[in-house]
C-alpha positions as a Markdown table, in Angstrom:
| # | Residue | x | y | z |
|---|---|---|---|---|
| 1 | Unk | -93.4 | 0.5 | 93.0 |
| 2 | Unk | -92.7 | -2.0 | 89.9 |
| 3 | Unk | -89.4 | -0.2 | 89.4 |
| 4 | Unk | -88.4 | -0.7 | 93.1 |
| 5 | Unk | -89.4 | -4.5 | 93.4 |
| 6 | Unk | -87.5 | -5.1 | 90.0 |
| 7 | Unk | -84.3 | -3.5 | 90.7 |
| 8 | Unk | -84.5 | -5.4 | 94.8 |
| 9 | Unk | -85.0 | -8.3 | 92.7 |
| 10 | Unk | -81.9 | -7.7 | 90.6 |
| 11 | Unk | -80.4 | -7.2 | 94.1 |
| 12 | Unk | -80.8 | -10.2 | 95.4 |
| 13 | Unk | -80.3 | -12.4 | 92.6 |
| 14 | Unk | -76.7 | -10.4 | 92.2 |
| 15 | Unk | -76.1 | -11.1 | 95.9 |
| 16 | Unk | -77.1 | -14.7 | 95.8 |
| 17 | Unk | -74.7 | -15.1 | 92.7 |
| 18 | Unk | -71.5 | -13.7 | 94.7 |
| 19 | Unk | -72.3 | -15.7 | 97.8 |
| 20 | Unk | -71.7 | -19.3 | 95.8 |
| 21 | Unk | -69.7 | -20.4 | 93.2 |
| 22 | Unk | -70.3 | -22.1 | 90.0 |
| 23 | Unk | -72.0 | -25.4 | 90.0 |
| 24 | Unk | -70.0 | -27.8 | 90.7 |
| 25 | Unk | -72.4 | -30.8 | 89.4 |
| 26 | Unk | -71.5 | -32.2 | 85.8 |
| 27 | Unk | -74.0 | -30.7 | 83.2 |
| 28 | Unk | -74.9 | -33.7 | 81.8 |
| 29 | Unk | -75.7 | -35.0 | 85.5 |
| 30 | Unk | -78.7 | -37.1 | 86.3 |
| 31 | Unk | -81.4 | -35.0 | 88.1 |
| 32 | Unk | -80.1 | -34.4 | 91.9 |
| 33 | Unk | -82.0 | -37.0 | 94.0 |
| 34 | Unk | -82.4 | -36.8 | 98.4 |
| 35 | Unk | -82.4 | -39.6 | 100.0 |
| 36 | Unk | -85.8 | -41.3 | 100.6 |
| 37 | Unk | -86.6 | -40.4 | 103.9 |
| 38 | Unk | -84.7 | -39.0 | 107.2 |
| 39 | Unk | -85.9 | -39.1 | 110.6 |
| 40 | Unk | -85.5 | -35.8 | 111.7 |
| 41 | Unk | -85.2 | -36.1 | 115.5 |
| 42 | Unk | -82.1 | -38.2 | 114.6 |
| 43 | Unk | -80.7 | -35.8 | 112.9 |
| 44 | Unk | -80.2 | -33.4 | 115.1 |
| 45 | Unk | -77.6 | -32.7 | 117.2 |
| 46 | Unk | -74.0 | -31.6 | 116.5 |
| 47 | Unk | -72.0 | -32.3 | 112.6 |
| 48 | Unk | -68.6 | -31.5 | 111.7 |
| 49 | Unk | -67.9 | -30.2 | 108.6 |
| 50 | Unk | -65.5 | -32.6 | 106.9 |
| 51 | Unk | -64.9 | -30.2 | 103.3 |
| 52 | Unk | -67.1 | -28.0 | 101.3 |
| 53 | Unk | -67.4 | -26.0 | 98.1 |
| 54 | Unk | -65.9 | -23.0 | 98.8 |
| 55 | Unk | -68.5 | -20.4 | 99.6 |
| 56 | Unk | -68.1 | -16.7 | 100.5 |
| 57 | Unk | -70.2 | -16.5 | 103.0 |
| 58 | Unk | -67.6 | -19.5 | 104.4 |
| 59 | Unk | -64.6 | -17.5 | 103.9 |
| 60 | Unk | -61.7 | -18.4 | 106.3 |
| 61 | Unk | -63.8 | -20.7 | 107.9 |
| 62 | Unk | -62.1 | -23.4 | 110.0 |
| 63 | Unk | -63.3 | -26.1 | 112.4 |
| 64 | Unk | -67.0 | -26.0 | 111.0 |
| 65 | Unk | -69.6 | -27.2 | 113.5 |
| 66 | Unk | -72.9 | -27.6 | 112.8 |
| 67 | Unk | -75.7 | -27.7 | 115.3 |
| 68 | Unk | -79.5 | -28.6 | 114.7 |
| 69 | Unk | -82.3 | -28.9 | 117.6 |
| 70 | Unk | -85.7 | -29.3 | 117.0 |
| 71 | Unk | -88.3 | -27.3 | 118.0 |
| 72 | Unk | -92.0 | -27.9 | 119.3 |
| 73 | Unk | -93.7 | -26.1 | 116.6 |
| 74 | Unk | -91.4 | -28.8 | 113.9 |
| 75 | Unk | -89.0 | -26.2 | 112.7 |
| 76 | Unk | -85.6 | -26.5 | 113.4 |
| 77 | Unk | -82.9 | -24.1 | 115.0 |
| 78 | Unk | -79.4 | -24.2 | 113.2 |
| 79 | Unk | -76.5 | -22.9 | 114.4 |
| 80 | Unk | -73.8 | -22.6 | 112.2 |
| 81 | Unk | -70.3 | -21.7 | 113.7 |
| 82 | Unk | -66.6 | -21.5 | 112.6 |
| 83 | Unk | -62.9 | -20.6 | 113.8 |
| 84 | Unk | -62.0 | -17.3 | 111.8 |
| 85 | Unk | -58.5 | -18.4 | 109.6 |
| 86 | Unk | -57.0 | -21.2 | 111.6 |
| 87 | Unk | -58.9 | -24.3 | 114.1 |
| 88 | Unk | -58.5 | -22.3 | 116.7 |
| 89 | Unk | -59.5 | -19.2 | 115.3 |
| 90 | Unk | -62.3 | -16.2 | 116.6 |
| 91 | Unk | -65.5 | -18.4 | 116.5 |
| 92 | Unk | -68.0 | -16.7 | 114.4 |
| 93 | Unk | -71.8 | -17.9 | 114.1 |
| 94 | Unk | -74.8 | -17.4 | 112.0 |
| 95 | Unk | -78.2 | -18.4 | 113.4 |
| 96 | Unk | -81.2 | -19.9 | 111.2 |
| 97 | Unk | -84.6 | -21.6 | 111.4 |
| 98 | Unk | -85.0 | -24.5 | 109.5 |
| 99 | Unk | -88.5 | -26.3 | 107.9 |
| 100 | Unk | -88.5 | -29.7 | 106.2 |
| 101 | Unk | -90.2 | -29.3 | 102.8 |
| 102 | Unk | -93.5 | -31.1 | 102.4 |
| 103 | Unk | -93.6 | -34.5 | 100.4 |
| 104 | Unk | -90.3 | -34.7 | 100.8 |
| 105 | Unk | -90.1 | -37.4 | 104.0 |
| 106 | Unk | -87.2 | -35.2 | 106.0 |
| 107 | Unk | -85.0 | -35.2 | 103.4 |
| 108 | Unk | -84.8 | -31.1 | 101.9 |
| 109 | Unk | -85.2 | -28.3 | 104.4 |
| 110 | Unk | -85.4 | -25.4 | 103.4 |
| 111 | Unk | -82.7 | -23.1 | 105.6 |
| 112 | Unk | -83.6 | -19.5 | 106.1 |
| 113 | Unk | -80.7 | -16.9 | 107.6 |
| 114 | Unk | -82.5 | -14.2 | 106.8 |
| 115 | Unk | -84.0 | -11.8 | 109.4 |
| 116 | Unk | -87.0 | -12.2 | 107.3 |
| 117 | Unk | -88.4 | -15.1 | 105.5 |
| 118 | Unk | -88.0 | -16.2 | 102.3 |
| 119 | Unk | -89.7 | -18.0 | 99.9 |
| 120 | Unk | -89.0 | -21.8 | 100.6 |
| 121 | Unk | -89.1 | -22.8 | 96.9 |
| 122 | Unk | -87.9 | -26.7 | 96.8 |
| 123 | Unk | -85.6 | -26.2 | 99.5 |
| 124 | Unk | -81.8 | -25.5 | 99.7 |
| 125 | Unk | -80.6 | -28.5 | 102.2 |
| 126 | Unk | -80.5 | -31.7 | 100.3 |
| 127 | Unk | -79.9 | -34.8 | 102.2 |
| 128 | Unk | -78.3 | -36.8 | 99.2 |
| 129 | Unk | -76.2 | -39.3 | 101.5 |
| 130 | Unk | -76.7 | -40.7 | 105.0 |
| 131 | Unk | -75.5 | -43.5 | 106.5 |
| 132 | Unk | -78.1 | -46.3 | 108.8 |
| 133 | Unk | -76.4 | -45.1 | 111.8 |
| 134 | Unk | -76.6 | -40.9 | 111.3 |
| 135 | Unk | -72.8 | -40.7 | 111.9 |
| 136 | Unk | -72.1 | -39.0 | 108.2 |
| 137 | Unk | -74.0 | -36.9 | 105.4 |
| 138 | Unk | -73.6 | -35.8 | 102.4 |
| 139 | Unk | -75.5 | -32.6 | 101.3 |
| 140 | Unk | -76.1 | -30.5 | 98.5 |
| 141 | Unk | -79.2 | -29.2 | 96.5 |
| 142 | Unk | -80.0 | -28.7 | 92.6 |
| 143 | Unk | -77.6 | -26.1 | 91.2 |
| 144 | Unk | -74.6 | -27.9 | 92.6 |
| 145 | Unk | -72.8 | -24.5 | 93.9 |
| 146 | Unk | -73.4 | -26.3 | 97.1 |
| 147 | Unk | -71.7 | -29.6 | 98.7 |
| 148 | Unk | -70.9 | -30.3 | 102.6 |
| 149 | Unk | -69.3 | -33.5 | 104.1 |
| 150 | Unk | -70.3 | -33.8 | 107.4 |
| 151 | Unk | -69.5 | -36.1 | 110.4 |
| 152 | Unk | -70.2 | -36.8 | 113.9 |
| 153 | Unk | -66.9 | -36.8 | 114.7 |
| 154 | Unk | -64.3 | -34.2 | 113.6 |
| 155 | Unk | -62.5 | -36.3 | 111.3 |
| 156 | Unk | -63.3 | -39.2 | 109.7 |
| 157 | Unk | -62.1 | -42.8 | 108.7 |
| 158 | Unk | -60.8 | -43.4 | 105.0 |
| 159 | Unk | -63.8 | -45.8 | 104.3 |
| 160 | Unk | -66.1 | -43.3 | 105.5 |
| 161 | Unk | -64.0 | -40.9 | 103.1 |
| 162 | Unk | -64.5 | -43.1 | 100.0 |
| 163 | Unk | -68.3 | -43.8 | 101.0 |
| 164 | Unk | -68.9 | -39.9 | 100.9 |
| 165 | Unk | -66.5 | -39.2 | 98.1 |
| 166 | Unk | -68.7 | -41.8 | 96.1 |
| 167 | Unk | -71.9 | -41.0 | 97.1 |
| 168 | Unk | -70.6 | -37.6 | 96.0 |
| 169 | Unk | -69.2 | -38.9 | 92.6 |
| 170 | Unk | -72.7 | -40.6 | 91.6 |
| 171 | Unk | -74.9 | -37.4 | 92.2 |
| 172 | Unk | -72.9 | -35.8 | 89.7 |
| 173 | Unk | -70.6 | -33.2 | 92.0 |
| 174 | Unk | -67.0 | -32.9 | 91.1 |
| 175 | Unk | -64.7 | -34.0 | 94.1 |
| 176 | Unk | -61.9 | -31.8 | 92.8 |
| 177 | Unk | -63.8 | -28.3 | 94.0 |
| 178 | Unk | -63.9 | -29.4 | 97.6 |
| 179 | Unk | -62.2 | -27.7 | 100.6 |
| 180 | Unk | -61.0 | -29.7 | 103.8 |
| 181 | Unk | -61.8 | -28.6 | 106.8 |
| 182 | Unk | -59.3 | -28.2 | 109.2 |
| 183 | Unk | -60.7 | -30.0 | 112.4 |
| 184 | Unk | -57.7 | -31.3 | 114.3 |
């Protein structure tokens, strides 16, 4: 039984390594902070990915959307969709169920994709930027392989560029692994 569990662990940690890249955060990089709170209900609702670290699991992946509704027992339902090689691409989806982490006022959910849950360890959906009206986000989480831009419209202003890129800048993430996201 040991032997099984070890080598499904060595599984998953292989597949978790070929679904990201390397970190993109600066190693001598203060420790990754969220914001200090979010209010949930107003986060929900549609986002448009603005660029990204290149993922695998994002491959191809044009016209990003994503779509979060809240749910009566608190969790949240993500939908995560793209055009397959071009804007208007195939759309291709991935469904998920979100929790906010405790202590952490709204600010780091912990995303789930898998058919089966998952330990939620510190959560893998940081918050790290939003502005006062929930129009743009910045997100990320602790090894840095991650970083989205997102909007509530599909493209977005060059101040609202330079906030992001900053707020970006100052958690330690290097600006020249991002991806645009064709929207328009």
């Amino acid at each position: 039984m040991f032997r099984i569990l070890t080598i499904m662990g060595a599984a998953l940690a292989a597949l978790s390594a070929c679904v990201a890249g390397p970190s993109g955060r600066a190693e001598d990089a203060p420790p990754l902070e969220a914001v200090a709170s979010v209010d949930v209900a107003r986060y929900m609702g549609l986002w448009y990915e603005i660029a990204r670290y290149p993922t695998s699991f994002q491959k191809d992946c044009e016209g990003t959307t994503a779509e979060y509704t809240l749910r009566a027992d608190g969790r949240v339902d993500v939908l995560n969709t793209c055009r397959f090689g071009t804007k208007d691409g195939e759309p291709r989806s991935a469904d998920a169920v979100a929790r906010v982490m405790d202590g952490s006022n709204g600010a780091r959910i912990f995303v789930n994709f898998a058919p089966l849950p998952l330990p939620a360890g510190r959560g893998n959906y940081w918050i790290l930027h939003l502005d006062q009206g929930y129009q743009h986000a910045l997100i990320g989480e602790p090894s840095g392989r991650f970083l989205w831009m997102l909007s509530r419209t599909p493209t977005v202003s060059p101040e609202v560029r330079a906030e992001l890129d900053s707020a970006a800048v100052a958690a330690g993430y290097d600006l020249g692994l991002l991806k645009e996201t064709v929207q328009k």
